[in-house]
N, CA, C and O atoms as a GROMACS GRO file, in nm:
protein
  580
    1UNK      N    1  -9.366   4.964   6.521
    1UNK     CA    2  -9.391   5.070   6.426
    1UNK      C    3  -9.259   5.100   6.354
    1UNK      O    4  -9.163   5.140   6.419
    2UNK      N    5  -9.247   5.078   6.186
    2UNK     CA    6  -9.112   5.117   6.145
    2UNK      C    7  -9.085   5.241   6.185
    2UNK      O    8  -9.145   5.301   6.274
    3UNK      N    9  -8.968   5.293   6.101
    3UNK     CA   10  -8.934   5.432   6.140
    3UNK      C   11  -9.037   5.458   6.035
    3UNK      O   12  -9.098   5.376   5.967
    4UNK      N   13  -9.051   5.656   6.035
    4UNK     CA   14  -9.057   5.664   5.907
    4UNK      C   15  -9.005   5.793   5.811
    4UNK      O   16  -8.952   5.897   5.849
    5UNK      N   17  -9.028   5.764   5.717
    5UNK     CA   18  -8.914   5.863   5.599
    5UNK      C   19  -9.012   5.998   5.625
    5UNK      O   20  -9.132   5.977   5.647
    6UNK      N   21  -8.966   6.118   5.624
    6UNK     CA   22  -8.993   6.255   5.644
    6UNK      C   23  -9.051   6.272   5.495
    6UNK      O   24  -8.979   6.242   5.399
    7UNK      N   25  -9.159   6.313   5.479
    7UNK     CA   26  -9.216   6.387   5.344
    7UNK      C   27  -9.146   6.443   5.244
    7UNK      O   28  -9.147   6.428   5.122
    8UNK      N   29  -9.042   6.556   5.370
    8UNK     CA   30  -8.942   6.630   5.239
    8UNK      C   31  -8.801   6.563   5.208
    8UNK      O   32  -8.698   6.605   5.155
    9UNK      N   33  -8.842   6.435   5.267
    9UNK     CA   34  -8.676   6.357   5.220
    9UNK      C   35  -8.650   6.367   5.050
    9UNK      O   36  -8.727   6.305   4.976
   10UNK      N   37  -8.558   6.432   5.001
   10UNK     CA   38  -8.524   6.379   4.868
   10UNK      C   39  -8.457   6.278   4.831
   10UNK      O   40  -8.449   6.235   4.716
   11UNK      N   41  -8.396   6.228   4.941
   11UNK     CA   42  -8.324   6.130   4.855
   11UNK      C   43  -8.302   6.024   4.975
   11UNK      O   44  -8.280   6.058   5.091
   12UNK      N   45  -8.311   5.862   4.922
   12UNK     CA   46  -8.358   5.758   5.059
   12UNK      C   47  -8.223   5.627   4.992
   12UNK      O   48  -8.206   5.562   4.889
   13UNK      N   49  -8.143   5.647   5.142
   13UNK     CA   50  -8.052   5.508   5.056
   13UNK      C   51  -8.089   5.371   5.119
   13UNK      O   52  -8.077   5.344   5.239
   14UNK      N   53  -8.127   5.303   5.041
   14UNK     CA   54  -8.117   5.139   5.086
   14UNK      C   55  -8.000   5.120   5.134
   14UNK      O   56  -7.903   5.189   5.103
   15UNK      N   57  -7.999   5.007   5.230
   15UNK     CA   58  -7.891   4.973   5.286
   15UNK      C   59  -7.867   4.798   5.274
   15UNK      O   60  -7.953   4.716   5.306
   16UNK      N   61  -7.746   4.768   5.227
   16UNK     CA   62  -7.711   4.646   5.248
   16UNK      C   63  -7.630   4.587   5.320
   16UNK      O   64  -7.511   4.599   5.293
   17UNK      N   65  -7.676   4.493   5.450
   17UNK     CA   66  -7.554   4.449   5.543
   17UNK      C   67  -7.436   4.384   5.494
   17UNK      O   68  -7.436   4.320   5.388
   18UNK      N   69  -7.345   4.397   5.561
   18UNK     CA   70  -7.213   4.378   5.543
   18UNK      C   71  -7.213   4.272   5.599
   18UNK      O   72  -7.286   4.249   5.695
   19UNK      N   73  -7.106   4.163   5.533
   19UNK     CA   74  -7.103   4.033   5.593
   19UNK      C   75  -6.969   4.025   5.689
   19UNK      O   76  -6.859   4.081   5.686
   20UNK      N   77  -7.029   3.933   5.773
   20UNK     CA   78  -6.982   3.898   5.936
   20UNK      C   79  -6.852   3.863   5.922
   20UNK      O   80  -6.766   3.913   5.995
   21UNK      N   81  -6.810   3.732   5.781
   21UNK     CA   82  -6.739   3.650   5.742
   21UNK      C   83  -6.553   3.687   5.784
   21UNK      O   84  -6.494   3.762   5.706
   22UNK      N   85  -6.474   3.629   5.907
   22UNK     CA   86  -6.365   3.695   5.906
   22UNK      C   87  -6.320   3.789   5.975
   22UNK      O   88  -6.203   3.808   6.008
   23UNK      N   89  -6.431   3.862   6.005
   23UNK     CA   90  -6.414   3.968   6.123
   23UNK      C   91  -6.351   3.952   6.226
   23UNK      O   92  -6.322   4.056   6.286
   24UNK      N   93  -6.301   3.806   6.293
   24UNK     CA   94  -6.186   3.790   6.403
   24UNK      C   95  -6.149   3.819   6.363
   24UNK      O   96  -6.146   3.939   6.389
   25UNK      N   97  -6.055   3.777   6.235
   25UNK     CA   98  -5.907   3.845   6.155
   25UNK      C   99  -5.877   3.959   6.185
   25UNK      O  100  -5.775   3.984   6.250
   26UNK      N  101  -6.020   4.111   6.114
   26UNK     CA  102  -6.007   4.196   6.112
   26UNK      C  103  -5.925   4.246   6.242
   26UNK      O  104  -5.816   4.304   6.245
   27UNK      N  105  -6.030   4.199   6.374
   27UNK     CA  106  -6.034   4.249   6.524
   27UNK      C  107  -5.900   4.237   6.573
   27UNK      O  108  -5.851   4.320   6.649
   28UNK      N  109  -5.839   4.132   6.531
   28UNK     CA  110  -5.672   4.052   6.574
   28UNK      C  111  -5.560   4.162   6.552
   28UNK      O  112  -5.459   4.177   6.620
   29UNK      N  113  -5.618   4.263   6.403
   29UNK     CA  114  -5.491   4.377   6.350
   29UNK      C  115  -5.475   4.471   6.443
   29UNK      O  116  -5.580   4.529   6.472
   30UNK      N  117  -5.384   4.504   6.496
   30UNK     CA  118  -5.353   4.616   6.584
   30UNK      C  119  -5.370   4.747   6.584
   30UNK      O  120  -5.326   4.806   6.486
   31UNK      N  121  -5.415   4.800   6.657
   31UNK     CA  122  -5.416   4.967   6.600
   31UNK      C  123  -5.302   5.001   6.516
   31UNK      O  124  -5.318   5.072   6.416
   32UNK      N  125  -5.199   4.959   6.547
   32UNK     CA  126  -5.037   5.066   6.532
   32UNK      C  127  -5.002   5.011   6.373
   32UNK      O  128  -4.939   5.071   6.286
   33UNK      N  129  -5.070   4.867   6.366
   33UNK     CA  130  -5.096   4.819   6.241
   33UNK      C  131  -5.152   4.877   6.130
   33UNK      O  132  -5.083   4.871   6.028
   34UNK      N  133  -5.265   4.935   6.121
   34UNK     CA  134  -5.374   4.993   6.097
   34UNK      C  135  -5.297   5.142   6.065
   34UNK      O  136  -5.313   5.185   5.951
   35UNK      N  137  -5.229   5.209   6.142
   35UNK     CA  138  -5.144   5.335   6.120
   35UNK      C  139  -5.105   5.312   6.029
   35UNK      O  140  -5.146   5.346   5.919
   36UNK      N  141  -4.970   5.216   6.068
   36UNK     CA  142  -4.866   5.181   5.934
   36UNK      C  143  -4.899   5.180   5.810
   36UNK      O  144  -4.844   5.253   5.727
   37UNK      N  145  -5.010   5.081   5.778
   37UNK     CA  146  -5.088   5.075   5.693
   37UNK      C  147  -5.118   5.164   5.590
   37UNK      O  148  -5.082   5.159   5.472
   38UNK      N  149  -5.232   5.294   5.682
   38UNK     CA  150  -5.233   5.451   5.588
   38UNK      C  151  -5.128   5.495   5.574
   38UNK      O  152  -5.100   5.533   5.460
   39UNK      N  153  -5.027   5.508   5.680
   39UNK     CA  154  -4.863   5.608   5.619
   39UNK      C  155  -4.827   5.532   5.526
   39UNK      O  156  -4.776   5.607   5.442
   40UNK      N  157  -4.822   5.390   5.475
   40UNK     CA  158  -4.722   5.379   5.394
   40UNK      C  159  -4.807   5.354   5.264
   40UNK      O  160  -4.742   5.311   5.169
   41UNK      N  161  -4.944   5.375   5.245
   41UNK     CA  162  -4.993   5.417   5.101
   41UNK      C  163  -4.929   5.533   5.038
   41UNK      O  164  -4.861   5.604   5.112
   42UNK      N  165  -4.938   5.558   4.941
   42UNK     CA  166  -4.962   5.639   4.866
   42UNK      C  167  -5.024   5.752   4.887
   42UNK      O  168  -5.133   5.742   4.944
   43UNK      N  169  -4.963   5.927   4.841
   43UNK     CA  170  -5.042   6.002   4.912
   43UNK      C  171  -5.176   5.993   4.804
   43UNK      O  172  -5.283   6.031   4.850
   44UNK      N  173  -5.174   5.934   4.633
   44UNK     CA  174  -5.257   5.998   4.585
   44UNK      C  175  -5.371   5.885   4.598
   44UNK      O  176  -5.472   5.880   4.527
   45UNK      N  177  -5.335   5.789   4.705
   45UNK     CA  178  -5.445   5.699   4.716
   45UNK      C  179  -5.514   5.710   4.896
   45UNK      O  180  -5.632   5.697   4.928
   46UNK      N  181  -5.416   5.734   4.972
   46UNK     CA  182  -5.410   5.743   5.121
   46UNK      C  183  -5.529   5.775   5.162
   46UNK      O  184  -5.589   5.873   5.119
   47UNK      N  185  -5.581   5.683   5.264
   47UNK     CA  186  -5.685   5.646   5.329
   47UNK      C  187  -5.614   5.696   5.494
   47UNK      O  188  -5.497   5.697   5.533
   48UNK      N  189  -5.737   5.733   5.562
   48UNK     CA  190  -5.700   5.747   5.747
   48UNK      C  191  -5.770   5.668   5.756
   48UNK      O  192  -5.861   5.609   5.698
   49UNK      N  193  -5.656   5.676   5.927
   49UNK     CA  194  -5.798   5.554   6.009
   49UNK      C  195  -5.900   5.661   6.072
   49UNK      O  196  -5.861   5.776   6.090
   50UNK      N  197  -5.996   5.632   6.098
   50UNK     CA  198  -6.078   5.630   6.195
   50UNK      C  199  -6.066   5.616   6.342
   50UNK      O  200  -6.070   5.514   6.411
   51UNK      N  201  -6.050   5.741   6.376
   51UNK     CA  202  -6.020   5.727   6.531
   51UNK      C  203  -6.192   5.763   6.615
   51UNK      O  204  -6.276   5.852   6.599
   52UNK      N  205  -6.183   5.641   6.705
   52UNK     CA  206  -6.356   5.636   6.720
   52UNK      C  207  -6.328   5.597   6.892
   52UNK      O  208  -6.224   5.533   6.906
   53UNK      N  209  -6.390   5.620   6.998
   53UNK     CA  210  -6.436   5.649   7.124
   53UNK      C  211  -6.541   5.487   7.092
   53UNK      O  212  -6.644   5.465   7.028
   54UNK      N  213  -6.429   5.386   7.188
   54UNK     CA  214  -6.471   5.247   7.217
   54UNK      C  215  -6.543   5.256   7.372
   54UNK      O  216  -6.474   5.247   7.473
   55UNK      N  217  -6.675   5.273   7.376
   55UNK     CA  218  -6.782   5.248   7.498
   55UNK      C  219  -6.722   5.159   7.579
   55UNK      O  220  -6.705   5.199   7.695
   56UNK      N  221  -6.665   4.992   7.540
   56UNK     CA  222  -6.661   4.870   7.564
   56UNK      C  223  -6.527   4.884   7.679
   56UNK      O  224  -6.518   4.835   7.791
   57UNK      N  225  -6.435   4.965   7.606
   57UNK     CA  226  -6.283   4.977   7.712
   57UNK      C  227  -6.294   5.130   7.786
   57UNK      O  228  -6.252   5.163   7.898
   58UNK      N  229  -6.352   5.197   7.703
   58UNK     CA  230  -6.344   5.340   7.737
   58UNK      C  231  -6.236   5.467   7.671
   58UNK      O  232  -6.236   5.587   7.700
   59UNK      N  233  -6.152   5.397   7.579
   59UNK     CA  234  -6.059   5.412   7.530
   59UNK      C  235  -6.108   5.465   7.344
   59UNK      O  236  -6.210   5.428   7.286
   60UNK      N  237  -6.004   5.554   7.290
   60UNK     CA  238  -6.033   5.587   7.181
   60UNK      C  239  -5.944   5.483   7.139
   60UNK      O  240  -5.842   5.453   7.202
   61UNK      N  241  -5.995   5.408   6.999
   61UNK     CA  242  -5.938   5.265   6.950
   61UNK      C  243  -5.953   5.301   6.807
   61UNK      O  244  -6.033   5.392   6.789
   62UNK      N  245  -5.892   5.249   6.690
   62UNK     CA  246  -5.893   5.239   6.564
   62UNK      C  247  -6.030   5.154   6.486
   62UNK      O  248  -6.037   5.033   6.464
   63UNK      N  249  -6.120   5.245   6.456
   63UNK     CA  250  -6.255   5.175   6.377
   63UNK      C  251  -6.214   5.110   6.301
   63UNK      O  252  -6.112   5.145   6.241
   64UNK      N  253  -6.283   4.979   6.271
   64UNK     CA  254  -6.322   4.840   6.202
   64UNK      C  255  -6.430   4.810   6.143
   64UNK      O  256  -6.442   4.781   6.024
   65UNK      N  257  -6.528   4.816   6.238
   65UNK     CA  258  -6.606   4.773   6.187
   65UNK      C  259  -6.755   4.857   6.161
   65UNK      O  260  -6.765   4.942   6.249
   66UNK      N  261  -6.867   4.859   6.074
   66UNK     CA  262  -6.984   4.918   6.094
   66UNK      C  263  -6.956   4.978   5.916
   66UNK      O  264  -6.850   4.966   5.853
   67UNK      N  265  -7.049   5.024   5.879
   67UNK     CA  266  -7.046   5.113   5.734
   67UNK      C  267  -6.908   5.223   5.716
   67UNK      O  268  -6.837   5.253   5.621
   68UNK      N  269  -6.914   5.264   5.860
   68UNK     CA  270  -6.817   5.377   5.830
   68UNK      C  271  -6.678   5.371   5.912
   68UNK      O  272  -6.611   5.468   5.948
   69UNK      N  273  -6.647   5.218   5.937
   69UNK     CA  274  -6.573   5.183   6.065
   69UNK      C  275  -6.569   5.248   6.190
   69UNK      O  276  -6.465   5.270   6.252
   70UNK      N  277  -6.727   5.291   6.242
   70UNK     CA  278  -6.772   5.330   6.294
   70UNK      C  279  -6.680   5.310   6.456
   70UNK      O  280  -6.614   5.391   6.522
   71UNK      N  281  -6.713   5.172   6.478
   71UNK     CA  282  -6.731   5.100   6.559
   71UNK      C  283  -6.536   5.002   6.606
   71UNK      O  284  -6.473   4.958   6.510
   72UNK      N  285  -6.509   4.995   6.669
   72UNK     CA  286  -6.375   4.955   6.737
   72UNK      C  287  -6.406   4.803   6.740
   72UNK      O  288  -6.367   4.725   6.653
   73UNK      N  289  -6.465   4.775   6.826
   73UNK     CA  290  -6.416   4.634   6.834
   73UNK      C  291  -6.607   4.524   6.823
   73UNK      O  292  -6.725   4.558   6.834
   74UNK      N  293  -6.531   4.388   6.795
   74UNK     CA  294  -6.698   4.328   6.783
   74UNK      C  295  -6.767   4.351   6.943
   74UNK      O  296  -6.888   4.366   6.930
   75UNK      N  297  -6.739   4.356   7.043
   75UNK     CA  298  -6.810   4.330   7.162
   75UNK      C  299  -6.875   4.449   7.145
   75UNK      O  300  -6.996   4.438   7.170
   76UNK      N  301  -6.831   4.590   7.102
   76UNK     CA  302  -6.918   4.674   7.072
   76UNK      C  303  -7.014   4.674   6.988
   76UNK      O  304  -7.134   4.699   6.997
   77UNK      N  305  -6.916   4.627   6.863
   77UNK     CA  306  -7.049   4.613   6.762
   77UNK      C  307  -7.193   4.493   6.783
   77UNK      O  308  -7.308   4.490   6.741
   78UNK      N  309  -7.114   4.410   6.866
   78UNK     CA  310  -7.216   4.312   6.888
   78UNK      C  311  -7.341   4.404   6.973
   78UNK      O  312  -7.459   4.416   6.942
   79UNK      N  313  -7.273   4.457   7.082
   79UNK     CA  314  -7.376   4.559   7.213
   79UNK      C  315  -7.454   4.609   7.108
   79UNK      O  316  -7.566   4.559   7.093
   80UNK      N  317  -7.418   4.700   7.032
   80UNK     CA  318  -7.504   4.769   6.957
   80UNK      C  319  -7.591   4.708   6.859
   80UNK      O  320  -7.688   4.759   6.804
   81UNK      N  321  -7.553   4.616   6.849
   81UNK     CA  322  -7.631   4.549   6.748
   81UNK      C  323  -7.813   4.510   6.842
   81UNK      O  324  -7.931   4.537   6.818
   82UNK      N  325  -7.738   4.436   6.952
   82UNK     CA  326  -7.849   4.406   7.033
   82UNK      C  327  -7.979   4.512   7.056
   82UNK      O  328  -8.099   4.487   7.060
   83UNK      N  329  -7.894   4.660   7.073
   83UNK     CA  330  -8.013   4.781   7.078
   83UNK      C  331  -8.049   4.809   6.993
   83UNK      O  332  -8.170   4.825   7.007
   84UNK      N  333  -8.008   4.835   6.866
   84UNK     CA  334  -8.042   4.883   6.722
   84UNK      C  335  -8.093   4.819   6.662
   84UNK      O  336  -8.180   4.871   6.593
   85UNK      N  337  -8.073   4.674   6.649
   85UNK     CA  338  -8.144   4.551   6.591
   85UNK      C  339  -8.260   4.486   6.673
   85UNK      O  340  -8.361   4.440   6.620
   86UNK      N  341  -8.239   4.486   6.793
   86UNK     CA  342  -8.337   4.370   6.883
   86UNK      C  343  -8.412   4.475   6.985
   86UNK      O  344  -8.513   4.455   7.054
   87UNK      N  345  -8.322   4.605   6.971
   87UNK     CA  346  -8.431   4.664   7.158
   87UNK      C  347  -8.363   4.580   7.266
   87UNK      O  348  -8.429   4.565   7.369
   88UNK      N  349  -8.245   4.523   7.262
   88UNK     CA  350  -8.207   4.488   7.395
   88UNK      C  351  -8.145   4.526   7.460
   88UNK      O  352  -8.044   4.504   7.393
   89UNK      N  353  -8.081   4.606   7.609
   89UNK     CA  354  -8.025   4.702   7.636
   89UNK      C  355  -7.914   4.601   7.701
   89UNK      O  356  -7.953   4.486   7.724
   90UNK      N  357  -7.772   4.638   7.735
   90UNK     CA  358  -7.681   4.560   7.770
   90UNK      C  359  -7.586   4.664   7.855
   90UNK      O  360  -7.605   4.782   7.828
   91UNK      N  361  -7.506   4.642   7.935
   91UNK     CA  362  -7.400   4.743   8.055
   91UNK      C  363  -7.335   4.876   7.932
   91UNK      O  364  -7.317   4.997   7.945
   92UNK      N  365  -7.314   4.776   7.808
   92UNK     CA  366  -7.217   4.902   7.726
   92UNK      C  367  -7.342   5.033   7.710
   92UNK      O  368  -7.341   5.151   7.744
   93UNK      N  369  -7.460   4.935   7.631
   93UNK     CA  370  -7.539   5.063   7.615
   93UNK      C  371  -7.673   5.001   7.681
   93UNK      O  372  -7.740   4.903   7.649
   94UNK      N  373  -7.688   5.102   7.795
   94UNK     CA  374  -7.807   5.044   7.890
   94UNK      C  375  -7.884   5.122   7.836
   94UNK      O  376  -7.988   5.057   7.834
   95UNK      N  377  -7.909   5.240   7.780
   95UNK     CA  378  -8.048   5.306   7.793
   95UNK      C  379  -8.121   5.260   7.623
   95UNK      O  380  -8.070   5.235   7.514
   96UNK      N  381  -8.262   5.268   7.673
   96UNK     CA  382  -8.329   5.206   7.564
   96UNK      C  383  -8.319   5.309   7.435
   96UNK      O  384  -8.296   5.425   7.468
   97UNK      N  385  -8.332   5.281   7.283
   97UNK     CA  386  -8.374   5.374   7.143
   97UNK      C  387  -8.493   5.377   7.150
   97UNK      O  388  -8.559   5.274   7.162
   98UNK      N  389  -8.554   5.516   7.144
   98UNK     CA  390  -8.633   5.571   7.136
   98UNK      C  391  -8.736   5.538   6.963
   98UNK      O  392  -8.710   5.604   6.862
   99UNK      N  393  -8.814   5.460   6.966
   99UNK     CA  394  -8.826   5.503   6.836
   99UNK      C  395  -8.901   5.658   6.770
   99UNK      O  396  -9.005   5.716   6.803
  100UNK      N  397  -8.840   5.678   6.710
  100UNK     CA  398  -8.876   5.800   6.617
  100UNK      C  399  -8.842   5.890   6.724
  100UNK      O  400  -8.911   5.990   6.711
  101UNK      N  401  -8.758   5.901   6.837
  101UNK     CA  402  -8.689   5.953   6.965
  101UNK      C  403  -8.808   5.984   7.048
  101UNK      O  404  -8.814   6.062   7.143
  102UNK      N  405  -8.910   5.904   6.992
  102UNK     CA  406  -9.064   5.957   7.135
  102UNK      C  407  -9.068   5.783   7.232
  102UNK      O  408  -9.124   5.676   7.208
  103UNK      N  409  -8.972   5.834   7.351
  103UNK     CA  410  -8.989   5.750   7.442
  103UNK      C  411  -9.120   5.708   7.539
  103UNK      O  412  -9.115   5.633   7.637
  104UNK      N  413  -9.220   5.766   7.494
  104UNK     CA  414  -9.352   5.727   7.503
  104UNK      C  415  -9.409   5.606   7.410
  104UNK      O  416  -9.507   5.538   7.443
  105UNK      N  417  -9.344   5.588   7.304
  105UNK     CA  418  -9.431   5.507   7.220
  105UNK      C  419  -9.329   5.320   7.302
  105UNK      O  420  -9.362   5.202   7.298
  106UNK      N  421  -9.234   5.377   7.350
  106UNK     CA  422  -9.216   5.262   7.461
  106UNK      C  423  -9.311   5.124   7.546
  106UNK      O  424  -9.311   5.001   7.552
  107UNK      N  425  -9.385   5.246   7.600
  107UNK     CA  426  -9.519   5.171   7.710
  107UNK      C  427  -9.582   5.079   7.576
  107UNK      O  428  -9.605   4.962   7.606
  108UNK      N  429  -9.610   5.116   7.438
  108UNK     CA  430  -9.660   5.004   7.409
  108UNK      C  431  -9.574   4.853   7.411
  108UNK      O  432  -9.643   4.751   7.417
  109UNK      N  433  -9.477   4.845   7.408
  109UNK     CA  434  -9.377   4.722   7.421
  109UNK      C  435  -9.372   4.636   7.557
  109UNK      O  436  -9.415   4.680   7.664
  110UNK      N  437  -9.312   4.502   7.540
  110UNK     CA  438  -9.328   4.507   7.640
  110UNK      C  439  -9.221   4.486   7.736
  110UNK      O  440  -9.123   4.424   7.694
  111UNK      N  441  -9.222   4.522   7.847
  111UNK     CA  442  -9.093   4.605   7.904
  111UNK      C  443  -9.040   4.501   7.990
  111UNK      O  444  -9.112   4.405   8.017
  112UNK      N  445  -8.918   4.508   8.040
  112UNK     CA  446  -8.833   4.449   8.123
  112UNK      C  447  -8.830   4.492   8.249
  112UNK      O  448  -8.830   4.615   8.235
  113UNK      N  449  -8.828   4.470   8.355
  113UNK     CA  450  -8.821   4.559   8.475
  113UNK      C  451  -8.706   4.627   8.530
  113UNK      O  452  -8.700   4.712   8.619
  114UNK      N  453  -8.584   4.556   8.436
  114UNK     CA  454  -8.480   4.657   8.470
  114UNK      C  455  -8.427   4.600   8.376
  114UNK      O  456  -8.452   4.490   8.325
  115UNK      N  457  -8.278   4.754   8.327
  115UNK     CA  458  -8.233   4.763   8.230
  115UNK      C  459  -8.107   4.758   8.304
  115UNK      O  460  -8.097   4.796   8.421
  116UNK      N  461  -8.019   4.714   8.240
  116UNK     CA  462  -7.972   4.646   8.133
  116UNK      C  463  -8.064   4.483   8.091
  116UNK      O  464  -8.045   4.385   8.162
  117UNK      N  465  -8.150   4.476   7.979
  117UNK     CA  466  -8.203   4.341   7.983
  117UNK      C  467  -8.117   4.226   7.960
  117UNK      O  468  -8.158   4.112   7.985
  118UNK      N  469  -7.991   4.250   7.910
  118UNK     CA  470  -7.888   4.124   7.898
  118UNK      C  471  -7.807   4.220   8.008
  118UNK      O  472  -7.829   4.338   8.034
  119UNK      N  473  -7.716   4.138   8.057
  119UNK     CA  474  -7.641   4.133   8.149
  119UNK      C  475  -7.522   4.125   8.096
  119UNK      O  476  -7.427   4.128   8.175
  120UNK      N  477  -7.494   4.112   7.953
  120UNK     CA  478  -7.366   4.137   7.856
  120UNK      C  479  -7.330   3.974   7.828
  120UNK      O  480  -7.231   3.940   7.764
  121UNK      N  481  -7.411   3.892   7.878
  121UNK     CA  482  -7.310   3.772   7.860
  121UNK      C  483  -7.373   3.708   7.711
  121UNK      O  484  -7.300   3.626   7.655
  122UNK      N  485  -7.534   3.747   7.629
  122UNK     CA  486  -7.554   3.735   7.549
  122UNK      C  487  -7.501   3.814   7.367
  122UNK      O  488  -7.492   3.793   7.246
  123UNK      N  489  -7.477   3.921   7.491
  123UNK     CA  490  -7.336   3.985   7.341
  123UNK      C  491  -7.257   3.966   7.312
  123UNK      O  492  -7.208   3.975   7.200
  124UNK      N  493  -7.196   3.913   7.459
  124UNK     CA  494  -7.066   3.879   7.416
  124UNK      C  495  -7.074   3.723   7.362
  124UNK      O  496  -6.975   3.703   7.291
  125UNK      N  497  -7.141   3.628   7.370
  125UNK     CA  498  -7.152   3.524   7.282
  125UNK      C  499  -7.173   3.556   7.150
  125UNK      O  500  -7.125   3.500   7.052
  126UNK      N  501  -7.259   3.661   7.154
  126UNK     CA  502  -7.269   3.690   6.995
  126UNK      C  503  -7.135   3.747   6.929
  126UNK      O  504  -7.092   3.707   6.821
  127UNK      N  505  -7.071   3.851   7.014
  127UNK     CA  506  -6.936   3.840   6.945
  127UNK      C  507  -6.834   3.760   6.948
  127UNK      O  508  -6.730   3.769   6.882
  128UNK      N  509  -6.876   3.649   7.059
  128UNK     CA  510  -6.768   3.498   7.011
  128UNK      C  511  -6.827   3.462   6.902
  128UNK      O  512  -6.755   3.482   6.805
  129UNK      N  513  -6.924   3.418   6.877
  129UNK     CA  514  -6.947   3.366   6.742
  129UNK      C  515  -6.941   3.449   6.646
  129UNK      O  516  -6.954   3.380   6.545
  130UNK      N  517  -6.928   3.572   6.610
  130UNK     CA  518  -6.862   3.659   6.484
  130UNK      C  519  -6.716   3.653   6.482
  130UNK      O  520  -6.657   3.694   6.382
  131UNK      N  521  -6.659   3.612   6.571
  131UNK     CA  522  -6.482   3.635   6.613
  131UNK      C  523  -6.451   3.502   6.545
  131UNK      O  524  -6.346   3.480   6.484
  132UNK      N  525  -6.562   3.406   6.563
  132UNK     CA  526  -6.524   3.237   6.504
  132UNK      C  527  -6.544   3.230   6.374
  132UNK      O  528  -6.481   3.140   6.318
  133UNK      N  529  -6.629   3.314   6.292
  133UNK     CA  530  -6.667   3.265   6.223
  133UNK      C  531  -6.572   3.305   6.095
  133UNK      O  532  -6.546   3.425   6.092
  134UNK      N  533  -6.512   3.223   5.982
  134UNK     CA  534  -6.387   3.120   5.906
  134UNK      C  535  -6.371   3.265   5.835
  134UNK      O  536  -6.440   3.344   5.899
  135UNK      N  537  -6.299   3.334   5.716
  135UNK     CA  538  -6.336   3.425   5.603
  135UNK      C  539  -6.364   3.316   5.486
  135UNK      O  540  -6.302   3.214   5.455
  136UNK      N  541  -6.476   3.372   5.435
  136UNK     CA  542  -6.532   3.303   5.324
  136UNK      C  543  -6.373   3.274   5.223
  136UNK      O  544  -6.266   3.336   5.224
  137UNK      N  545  -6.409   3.179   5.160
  137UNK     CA  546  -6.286   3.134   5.066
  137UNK      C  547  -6.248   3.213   4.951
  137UNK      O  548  -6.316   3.267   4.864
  138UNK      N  549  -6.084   3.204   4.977
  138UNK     CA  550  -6.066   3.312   4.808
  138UNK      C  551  -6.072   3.237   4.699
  138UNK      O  552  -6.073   3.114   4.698
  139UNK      N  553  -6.078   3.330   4.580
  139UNK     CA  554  -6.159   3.288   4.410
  139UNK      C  555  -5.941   3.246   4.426
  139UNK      O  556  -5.847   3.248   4.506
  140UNK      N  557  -5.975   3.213   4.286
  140UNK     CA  558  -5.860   3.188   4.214
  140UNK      C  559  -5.768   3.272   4.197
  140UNK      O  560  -5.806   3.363   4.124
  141UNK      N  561  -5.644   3.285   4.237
  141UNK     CA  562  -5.561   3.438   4.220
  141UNK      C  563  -5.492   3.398   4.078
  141UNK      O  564  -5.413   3.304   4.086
  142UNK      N  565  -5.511   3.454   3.956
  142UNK     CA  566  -5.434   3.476   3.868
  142UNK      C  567  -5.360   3.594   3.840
  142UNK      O  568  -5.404   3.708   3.856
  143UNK      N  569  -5.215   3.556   3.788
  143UNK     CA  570  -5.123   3.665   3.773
  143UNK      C  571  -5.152   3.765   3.689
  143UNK      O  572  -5.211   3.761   3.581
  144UNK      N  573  -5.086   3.888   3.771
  144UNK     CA  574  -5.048   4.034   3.719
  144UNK      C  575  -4.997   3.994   3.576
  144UNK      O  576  -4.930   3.891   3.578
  145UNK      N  577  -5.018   4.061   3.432
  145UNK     CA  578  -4.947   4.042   3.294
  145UNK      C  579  -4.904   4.171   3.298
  145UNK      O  580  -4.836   4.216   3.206
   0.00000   0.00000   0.00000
């Protein structure tokens, strides 16, 4: 059953996924990196990081990845992906999403006998293979005039 949009919604954003492409790179930059980074912009441009509560270590870590660099590192984002995308529950996030938060409409699915249904070793392949995968190629850099 999709979700579904509330009657008095006014306003509904489409969403377009973000590509995978490179994301080791991203994961490789260091937090303290990532600091440096915002201090030494510009104040009239200056960006923060995102300080975000990593499930995966337990540790608050510098967001990367997700729409809103939600998310710390791929093994998380991968975990979550598995529940949010597939319904599969894994050690980071064992308990099942509710759809439309009525954990009754559950029993129609069909269920696993115990949760965690991956055992983490299928996420974390999935975030080896996002960690591998190349950054798409750059266009042509022509010079500043």
């Amino acid at each position: 059953m999709p979700e579904v949009v509330p009657a008095e919604a006014n306003v509904v954003a489409g969403r377009k996924s973000t590509s995978s492409l490179g994301l080791g790179m991203v994961e490789a930059v260091t937090d303290e990196r990532f600091r440096m980074l915002a201090a030494s912009q510009s104040e009239a441009i200056r960006g923060s990081v995102n300080r975000v509560f990593d499930p995966a270590s337990g540790k608050k870590r510098i967001g990367r990845f997700g729409h809103k660099a939600q998310v710390a590192t791929l093994a998380t984002f991968s975990a979550e992906a598995y529940l949010m995308e597939l319904g599969i529950t894994t050690p980071t996030f064992p308990h099942e999403n509710c759809p439309q938060g009525d954990c009754s409409l559950l029993q129609r699915c069909g269920q696993v006998a115990n949760d965690p249904e991956d055992n983490g070793t299928g996420a974390d392949a999935f975030a080896t293979f996002m960690r591998l995968l190349a950054p798409p190629p750059r266009g042509e850099i022509t010079p500043q005039v």
